[in-house]
DSSP file (Angstrom, degrees, kcal/mol; ACC not computed):
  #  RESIDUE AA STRUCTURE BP1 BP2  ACC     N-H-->O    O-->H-N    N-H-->O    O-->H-N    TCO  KAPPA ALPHA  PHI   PSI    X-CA   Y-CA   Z-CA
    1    1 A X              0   0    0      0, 0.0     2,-0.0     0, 0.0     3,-0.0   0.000 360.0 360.0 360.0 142.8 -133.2 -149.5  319.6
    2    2 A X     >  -     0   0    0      1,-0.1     4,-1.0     4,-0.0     0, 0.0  -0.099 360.0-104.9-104.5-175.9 -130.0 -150.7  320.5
    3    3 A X  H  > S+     0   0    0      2,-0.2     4,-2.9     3,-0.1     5,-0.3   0.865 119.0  55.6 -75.4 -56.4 -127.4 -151.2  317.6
    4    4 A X  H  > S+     0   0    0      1,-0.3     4,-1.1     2,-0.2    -1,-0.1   0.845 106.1  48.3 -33.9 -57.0 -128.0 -154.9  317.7
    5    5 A X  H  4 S+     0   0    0      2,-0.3     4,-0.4     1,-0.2    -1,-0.3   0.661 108.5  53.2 -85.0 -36.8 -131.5 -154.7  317.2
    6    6 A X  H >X S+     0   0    0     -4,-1.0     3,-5.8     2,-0.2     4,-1.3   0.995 106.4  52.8 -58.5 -62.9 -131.0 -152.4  314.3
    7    7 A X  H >X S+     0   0    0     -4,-2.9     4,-1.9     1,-0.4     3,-0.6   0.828 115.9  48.1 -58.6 -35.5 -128.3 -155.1  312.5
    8    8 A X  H 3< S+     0   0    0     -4,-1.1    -1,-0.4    -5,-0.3    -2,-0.2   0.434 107.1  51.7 -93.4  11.2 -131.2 -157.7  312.9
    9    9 A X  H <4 S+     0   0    0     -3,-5.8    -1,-0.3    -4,-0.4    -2,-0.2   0.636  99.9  56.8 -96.3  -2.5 -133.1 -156.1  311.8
   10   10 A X  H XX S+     0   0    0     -4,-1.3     4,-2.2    -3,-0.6     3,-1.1   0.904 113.3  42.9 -55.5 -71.8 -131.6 -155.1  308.8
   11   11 A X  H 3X S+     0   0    0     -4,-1.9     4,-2.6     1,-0.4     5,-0.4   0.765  97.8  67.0 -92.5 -19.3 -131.2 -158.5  307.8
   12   12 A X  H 3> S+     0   0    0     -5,-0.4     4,-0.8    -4,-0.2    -1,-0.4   0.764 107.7  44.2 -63.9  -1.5 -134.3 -159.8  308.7
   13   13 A X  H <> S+     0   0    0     -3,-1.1     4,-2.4     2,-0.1     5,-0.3   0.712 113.5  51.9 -85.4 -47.2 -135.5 -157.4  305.9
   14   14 A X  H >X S+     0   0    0     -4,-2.2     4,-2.0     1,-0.2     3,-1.5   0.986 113.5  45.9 -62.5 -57.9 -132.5 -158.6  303.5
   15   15 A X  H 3X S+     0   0    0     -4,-2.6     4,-6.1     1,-0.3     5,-0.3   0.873 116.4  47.3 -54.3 -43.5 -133.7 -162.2  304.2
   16   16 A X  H 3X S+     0   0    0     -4,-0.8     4,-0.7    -5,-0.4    -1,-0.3   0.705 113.1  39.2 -62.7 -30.2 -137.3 -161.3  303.6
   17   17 A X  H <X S+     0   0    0     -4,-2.4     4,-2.4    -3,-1.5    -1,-0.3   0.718 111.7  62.3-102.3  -5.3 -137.4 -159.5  300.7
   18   18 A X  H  X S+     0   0    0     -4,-2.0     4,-1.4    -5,-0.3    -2,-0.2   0.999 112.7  44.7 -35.2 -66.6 -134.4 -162.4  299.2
   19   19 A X  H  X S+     0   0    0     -4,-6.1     4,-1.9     1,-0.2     3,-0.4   0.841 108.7  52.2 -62.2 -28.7 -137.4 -164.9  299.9
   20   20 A X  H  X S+     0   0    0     -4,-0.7     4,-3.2    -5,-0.3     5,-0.3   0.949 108.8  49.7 -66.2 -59.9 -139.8 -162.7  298.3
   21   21 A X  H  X S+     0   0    0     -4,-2.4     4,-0.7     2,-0.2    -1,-0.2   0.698 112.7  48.7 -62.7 -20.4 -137.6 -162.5  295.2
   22   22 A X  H >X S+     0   0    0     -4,-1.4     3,-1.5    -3,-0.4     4,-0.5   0.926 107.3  53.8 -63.0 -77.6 -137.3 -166.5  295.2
   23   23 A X  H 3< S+     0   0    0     -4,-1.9     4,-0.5     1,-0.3    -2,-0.2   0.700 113.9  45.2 -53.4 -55.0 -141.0 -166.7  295.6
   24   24 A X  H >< S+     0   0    0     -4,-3.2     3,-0.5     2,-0.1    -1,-0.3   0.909 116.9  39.0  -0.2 -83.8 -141.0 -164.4  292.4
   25   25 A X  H X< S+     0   0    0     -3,-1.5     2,-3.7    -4,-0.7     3,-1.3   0.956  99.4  90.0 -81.8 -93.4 -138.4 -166.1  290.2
   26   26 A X  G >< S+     0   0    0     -4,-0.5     3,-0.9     1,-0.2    -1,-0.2   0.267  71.9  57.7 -22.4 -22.1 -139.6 -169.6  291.3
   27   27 A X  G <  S+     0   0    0     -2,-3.7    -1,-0.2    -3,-0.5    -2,-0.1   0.849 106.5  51.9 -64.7 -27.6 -142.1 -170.6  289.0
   28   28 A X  G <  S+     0   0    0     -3,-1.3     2,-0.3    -4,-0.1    -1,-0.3  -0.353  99.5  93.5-103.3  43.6 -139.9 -170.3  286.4
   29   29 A X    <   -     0   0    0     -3,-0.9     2,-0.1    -4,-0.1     5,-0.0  -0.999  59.4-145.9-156.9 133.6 -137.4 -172.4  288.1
   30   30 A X        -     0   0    0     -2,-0.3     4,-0.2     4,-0.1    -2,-0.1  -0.131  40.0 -97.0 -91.4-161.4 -136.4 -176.0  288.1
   31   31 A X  S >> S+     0   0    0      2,-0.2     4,-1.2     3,-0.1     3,-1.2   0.888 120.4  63.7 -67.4 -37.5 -134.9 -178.1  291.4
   32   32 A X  H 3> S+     0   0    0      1,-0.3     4,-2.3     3,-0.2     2,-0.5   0.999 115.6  31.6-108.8 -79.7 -131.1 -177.6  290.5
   33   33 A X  H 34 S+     0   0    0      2,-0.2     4,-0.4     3,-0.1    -1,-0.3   0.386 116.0  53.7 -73.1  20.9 -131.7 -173.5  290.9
   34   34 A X  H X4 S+     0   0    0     -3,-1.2     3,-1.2    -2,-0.5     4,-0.2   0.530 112.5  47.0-111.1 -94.2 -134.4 -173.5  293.7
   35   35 A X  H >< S+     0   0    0     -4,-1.2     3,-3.0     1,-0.3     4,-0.3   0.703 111.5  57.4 -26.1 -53.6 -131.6 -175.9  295.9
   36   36 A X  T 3< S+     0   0    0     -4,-2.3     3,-0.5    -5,-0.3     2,-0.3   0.822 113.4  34.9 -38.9 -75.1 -129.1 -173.3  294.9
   37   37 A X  T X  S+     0   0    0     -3,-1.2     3,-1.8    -4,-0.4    -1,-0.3   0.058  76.8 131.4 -34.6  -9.7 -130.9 -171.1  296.3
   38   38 A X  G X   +     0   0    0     -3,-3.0     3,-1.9    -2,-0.3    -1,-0.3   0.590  57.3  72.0 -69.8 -24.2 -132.1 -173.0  299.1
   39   39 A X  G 3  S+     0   0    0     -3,-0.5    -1,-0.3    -4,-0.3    -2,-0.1   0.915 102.2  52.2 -31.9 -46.3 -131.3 -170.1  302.4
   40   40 A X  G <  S+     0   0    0     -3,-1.8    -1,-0.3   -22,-0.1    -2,-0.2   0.578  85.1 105.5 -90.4  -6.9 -133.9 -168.1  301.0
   41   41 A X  S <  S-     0   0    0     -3,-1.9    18,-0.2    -6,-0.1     2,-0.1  -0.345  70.2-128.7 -46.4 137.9 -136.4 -170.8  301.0
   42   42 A X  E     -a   59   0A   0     16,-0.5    18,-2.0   -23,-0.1     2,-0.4  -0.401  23.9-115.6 -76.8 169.0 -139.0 -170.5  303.8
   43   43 A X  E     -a   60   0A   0     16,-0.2    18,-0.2     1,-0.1    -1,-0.0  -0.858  38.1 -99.6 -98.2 135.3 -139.6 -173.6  306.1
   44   44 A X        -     0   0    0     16,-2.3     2,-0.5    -2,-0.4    -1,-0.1   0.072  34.0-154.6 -29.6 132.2 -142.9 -175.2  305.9
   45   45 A X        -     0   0    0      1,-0.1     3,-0.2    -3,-0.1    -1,-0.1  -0.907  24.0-154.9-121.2 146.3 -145.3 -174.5  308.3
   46   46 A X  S    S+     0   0    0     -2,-0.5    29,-2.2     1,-0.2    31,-0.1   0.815 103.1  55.4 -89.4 -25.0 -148.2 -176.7  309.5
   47   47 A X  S    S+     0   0    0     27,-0.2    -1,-0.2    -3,-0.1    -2,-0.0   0.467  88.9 109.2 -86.8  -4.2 -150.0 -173.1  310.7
   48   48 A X        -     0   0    0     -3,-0.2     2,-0.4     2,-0.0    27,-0.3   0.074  61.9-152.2 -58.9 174.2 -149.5 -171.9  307.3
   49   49 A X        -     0   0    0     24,-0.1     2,-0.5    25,-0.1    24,-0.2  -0.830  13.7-159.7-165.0 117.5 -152.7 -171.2  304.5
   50   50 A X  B     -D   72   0B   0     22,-2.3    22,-2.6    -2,-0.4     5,-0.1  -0.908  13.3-163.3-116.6 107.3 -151.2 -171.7  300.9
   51   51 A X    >>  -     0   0    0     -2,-0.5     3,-1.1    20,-0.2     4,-0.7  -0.130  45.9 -89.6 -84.1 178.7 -153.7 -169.9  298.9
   52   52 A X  T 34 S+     0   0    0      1,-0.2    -1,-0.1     2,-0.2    19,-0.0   0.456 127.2  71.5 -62.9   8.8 -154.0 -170.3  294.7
   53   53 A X  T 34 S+     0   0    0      1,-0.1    -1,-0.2     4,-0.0    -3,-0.0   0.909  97.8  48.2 -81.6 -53.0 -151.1 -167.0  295.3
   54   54 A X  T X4 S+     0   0    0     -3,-1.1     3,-3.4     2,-0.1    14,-0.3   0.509  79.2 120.7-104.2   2.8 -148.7 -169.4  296.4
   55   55 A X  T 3< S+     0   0    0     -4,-0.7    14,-0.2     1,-0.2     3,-0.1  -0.072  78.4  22.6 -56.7 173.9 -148.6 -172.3  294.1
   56   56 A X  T 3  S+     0   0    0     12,-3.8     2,-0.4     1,-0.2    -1,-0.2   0.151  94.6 114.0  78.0 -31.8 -145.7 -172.9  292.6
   57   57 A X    <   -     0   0    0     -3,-3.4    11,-1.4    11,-0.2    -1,-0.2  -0.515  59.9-108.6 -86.9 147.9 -143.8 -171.3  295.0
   58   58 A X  E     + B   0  67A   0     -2,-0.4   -16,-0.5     9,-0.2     9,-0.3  -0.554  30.6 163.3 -98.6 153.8 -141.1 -173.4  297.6
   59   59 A X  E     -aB  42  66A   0      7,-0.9     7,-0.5   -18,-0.2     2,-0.3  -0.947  20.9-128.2-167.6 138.9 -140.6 -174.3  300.6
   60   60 A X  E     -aB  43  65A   0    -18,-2.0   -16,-2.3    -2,-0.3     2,-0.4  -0.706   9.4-172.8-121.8 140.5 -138.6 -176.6  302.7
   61   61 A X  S    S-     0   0    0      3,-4.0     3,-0.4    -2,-0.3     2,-0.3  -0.889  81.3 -30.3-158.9 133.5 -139.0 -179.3  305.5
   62   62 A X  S    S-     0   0    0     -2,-0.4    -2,-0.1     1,-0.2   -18,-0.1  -0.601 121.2 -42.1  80.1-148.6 -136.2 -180.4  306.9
   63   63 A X  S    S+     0   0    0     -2,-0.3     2,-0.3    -3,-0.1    -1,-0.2   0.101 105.2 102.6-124.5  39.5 -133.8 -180.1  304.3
   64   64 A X        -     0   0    0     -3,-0.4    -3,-4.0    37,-0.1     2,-0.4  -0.900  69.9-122.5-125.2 178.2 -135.4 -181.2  301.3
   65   65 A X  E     +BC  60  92A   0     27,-0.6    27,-2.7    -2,-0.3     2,-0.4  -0.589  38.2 169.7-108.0 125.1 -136.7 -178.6  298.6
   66   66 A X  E     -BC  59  91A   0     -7,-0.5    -7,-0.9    -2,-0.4     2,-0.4  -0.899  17.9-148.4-111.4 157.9 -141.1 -178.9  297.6
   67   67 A X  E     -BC  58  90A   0     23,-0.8    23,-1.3    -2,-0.4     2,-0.4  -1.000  18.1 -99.3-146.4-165.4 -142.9 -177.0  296.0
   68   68 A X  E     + C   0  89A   0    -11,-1.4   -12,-3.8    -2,-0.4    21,-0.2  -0.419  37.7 158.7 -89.4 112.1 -146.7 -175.9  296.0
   69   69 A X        +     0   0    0     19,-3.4     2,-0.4    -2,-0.4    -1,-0.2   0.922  67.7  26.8 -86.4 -30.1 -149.4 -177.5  293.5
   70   70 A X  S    S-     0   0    0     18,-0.5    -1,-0.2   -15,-0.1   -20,-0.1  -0.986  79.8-111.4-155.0  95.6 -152.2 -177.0  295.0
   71   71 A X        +     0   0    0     -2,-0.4     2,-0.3    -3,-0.1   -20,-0.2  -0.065  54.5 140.1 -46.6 138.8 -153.9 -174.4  297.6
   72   72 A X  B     -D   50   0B   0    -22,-2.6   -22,-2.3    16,-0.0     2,-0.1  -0.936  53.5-117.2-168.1-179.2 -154.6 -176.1  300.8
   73   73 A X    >   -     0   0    0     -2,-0.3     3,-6.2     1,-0.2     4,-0.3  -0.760  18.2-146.6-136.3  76.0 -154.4 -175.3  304.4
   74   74 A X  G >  S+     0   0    0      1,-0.3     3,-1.0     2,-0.2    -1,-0.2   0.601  93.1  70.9  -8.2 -81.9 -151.7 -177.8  306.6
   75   75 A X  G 3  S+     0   0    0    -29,-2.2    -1,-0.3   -27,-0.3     3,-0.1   0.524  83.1  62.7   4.4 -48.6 -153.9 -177.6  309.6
   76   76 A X  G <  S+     0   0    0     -3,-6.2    -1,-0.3     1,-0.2    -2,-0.2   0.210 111.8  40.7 -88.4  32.3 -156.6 -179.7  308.2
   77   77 A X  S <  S-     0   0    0     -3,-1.0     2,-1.2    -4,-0.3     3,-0.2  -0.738  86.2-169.9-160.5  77.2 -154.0 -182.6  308.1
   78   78 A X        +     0   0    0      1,-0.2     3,-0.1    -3,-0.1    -3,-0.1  -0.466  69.5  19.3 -84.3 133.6 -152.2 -182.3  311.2
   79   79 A X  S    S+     0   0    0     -2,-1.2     2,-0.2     1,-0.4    -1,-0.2   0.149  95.9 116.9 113.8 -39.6 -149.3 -184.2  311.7
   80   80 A X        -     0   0    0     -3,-0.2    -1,-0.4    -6,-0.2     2,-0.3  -0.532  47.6-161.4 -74.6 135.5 -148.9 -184.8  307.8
   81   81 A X    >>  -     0   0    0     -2,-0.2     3,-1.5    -3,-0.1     4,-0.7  -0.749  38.6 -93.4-113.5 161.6 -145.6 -183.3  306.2
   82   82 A X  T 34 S+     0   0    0      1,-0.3     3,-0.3    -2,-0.3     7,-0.2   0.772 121.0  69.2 -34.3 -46.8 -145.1 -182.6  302.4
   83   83 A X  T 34 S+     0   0    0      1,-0.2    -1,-0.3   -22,-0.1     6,-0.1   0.912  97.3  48.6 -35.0 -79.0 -143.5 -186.0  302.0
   84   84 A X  T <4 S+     0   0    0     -3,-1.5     2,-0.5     1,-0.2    -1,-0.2   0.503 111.3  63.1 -94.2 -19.9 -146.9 -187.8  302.7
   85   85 A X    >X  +     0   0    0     -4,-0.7     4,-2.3    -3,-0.3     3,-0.9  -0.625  45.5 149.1 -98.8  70.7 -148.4 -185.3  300.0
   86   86 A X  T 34 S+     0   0    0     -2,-0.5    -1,-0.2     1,-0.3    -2,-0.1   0.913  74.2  60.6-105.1 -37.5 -147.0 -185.7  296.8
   87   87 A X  T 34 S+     0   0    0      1,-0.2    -1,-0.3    23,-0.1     3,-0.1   0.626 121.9  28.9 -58.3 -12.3 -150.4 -184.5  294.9
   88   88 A X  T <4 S+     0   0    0     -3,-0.9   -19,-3.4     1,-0.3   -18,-0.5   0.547 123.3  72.4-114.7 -27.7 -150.0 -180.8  297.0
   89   89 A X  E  <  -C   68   0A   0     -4,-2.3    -1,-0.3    -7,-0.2     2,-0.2  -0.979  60.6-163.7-102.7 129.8 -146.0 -181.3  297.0
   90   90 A X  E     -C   67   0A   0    -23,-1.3   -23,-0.8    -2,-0.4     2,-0.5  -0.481  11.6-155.4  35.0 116.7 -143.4 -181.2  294.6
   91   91 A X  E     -C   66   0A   0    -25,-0.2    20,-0.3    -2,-0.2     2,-0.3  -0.994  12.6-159.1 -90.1 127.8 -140.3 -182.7  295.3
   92   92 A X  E     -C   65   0A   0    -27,-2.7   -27,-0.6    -2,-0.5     2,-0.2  -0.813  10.2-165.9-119.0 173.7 -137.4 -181.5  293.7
   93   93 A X        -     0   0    0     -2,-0.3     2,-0.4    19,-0.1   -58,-0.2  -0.654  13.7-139.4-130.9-179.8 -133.9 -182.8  292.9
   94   94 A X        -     0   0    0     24,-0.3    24,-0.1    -2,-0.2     5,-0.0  -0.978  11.1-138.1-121.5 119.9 -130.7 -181.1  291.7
   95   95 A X  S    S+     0   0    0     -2,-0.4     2,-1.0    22,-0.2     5,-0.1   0.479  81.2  98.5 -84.0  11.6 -127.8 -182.1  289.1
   96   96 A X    >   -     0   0    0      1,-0.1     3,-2.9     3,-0.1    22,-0.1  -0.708  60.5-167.2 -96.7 106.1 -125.5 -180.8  291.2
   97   97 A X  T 3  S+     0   0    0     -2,-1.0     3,-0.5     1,-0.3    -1,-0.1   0.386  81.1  70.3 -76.9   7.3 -124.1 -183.4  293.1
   98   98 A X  T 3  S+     0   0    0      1,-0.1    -1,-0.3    56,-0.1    -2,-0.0   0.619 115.2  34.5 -87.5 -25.8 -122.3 -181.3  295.8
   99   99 A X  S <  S+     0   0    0     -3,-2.9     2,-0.6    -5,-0.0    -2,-0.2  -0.073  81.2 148.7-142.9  67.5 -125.9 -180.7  296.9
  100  100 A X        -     0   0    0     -3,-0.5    19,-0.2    19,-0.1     3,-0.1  -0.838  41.1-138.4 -58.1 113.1 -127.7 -184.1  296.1
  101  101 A X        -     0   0    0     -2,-0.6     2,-0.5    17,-0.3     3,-0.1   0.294  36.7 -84.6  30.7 157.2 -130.5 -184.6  298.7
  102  102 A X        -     0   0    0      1,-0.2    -1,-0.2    17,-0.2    19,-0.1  -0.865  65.7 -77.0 -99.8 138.1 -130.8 -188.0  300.1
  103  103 A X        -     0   0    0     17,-6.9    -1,-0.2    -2,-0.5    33,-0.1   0.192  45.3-159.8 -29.7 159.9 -133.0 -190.3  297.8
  104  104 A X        -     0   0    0      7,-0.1    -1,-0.1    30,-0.1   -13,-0.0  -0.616  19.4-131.6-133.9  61.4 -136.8 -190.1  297.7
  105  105 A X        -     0   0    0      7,-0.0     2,-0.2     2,-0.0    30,-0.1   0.055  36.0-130.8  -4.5 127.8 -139.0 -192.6  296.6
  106  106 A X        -     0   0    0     28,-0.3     2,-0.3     2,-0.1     5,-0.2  -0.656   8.1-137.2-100.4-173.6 -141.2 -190.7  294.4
  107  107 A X  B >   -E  110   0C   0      3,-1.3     3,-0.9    -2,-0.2     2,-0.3  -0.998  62.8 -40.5-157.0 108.5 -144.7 -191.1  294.8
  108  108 A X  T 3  S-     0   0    0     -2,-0.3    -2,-0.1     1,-0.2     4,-0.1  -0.489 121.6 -30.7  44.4-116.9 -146.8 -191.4  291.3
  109  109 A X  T 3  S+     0   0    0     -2,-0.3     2,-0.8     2,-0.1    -1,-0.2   0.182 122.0 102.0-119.7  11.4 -145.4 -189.0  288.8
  110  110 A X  B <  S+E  107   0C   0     -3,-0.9    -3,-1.3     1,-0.2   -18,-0.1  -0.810  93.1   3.9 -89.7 111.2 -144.3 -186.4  291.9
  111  111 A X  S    S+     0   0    0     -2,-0.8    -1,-0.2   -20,-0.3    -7,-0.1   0.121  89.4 149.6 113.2 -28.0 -141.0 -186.3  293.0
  112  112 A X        -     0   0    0     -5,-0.2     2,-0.4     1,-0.1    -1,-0.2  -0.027  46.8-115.6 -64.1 155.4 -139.5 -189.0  290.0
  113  113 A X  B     -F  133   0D   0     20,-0.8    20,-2.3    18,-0.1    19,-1.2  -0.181  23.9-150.7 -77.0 143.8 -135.7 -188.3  288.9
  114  114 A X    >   -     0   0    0     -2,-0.4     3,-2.9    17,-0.2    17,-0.2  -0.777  44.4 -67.8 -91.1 139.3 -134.7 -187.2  285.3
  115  115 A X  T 3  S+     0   0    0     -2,-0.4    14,-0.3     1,-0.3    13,-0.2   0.010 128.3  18.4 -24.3 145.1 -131.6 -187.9  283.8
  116  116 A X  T 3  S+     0   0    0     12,-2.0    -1,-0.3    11,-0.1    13,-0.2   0.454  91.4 135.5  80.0 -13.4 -128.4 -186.1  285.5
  117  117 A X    <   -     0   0    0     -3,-2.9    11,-0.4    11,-0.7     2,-0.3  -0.271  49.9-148.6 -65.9-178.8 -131.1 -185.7  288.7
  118  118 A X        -     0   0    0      9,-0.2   -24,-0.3   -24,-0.1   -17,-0.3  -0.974  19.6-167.2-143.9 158.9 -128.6 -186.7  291.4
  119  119 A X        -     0   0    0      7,-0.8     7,-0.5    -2,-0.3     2,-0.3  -0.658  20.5-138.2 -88.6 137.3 -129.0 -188.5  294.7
  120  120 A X        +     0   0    0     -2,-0.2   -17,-6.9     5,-0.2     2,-0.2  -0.966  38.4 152.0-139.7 137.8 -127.4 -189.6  298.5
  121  121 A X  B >   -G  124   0E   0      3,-1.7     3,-0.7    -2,-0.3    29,-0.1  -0.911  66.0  -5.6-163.7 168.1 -128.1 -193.0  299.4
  122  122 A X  T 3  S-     0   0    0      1,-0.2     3,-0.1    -2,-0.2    -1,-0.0   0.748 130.2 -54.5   3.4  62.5 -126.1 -195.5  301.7
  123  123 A X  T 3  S+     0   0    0      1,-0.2     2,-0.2    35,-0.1    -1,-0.2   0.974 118.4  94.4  54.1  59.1 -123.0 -192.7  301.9
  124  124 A X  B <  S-G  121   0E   0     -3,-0.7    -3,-1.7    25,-0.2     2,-0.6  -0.895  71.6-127.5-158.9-170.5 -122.5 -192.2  298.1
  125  125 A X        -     0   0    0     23,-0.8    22,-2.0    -2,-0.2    23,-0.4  -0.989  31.4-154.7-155.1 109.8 -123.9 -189.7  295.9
  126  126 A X  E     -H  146   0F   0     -2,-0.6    -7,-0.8    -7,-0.5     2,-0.4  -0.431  11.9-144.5 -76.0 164.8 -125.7 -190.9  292.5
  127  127 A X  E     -H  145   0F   0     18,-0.8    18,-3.6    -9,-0.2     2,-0.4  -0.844  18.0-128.3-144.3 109.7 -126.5 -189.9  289.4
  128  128 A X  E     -H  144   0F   0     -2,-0.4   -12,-2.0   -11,-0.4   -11,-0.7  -0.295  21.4-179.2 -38.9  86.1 -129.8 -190.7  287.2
  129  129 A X        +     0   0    0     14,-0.7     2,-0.3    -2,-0.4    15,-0.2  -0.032  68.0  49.8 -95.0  29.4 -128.4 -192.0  283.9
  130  130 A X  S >  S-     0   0    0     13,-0.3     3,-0.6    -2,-0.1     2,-0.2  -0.910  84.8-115.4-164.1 158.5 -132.3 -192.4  282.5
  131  131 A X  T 3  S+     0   0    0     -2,-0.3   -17,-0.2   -17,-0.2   -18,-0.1  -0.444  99.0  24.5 -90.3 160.9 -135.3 -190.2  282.6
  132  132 A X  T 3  S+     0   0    0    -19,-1.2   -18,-0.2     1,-0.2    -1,-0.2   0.716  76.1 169.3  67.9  25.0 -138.5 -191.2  284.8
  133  133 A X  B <   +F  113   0D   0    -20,-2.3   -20,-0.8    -3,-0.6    -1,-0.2  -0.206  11.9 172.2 -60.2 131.5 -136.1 -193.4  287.2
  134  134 A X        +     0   0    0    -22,-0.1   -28,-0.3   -29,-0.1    -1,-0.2   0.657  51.6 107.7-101.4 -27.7 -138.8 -194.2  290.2
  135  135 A X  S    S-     0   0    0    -30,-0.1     2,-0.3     1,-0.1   -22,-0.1  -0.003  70.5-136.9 -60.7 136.8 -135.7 -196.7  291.4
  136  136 A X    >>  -     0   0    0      1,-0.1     3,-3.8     2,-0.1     4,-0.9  -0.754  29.9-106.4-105.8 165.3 -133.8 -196.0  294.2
  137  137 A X  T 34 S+     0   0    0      1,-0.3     7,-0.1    -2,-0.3    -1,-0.1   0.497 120.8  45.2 -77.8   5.5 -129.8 -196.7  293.6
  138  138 A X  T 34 S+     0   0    0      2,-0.1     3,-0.4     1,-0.1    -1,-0.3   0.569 108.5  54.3 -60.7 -23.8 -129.6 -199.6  295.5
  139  139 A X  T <4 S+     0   0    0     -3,-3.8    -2,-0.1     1,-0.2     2,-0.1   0.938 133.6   3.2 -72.0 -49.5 -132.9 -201.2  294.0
  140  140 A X    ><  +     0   0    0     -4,-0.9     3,-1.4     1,-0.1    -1,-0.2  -0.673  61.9 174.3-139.4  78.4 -131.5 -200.8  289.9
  141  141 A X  T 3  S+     0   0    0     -3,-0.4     3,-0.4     1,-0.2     5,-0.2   0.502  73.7  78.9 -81.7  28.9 -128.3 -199.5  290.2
  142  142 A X  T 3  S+     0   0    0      1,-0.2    -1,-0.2     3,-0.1    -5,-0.0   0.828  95.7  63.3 -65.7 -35.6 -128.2 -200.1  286.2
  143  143 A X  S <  S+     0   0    0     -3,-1.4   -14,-0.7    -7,-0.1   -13,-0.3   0.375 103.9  44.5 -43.5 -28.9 -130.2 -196.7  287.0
  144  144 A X  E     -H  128   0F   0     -3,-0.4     2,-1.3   -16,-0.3   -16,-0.2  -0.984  62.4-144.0-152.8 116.7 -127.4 -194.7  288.6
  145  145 A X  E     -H  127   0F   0    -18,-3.6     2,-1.0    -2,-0.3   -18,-0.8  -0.805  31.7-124.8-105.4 135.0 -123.9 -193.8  288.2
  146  146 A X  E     -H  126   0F   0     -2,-1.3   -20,-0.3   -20,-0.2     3,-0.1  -0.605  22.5-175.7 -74.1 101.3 -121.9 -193.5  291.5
  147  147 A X        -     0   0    0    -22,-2.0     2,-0.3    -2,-1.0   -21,-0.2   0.487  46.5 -96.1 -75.9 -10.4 -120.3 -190.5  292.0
  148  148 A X        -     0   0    0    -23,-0.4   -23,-0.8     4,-0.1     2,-0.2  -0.856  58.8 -23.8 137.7 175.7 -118.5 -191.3  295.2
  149  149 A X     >  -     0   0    0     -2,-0.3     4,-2.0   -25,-0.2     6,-0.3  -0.555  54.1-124.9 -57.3 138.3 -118.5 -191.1  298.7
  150  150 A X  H  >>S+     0   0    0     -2,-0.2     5,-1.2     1,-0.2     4,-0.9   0.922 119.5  54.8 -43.1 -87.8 -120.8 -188.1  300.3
  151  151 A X  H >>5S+     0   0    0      1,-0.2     3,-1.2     2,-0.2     4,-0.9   0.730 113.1  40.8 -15.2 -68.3 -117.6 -187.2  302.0
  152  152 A X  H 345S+     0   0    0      1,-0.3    -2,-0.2     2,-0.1    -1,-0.2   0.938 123.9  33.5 -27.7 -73.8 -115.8 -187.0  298.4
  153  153 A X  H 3<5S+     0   0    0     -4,-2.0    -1,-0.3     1,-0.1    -2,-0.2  -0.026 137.6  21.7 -77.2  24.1 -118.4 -185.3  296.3
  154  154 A X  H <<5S-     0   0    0     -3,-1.2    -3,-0.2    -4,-0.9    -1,-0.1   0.375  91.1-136.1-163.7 -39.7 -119.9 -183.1  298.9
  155  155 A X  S  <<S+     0   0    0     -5,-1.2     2,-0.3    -4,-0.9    -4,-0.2   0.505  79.0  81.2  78.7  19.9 -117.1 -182.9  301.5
  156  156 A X  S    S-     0   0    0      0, 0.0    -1,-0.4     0, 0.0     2,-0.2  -0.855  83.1-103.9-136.7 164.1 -119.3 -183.3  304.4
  157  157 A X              0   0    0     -2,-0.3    -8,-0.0    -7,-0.2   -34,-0.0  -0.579 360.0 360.0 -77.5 147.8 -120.8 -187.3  306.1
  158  158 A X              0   0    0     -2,-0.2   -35,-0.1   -37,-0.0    -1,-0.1  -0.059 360.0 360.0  -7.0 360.0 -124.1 -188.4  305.6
């Protein structure tokens, strides 16, 4: 084993048991400290089986943050992503507006924003001034205070 192959493998072991230690701590965790956290989320998989073990637990596709209600198996819904699933997904949001998500319709009682939740929509970066908002800030922006430009609050574009 070459030296290379040692250092990666070395941190594939830090990464792994980091996610293991999310998957832990995550039940007990709202959106604002699972996005914090978000490196050590795994990525969704469609080849995946999420047994009754793993509810609760999070996972990303793309770059927004779910997590698991429900045991189910991806595979028998091919083609469908967490998005499309709101009764097996989770969506979460953050109050930290440095790492707002871009808006999400929610989808029933899955995925709506909370006071303080925060937001990115048409290059600004919102904030939910009422709880149960389903609106997105263009729709009611009575709904939303505007925090800025992405670029501003966030320091990166859209």
């Amino acid at each position: 084993m070459t030296a290379k192959d040692r250092v990666l493998h070395r941190e594939r072991e830090r990464g792994r048991a980091a996610a293991l230690g999310l998957a832990a701590r995550a039940p007990g965790m709202d959106g604002t400290a699972l996005i914090a956290e978000q490196g050590h989320i795994p990525a969704w998989r469609e080849d995946a089986v999420y047994t009754a073990d793993h509810v609760g637990f999070p996972v990303q596709d793309g770059d927004q943050v779910y997590t698991i209600l429900q045991p189910h198996t991806p595979a028998n819904n091919p083609g469908v992503r967490p998005a499309d699933l709101p009764a097996i997904y989770s969506i979460k949001h953050t109050t930290d507006p440095k790492k707002a998500k871009p808006y999400m319709a929610p989808n029933g009682t899955s995925g709506v924003y909370m006071t303080d939740d925060c937001a990115v929509e048409g290059g600004h970066v919102y904030r939910s001034t009422i709880d149960n908002n389903v609106w997105a800030p263009s729709s009611y922006p009575a709904g939303w205070e505007d925090l800025g430009a992405v670029e501003e609050v966030q320091g990166v574009s859209e």
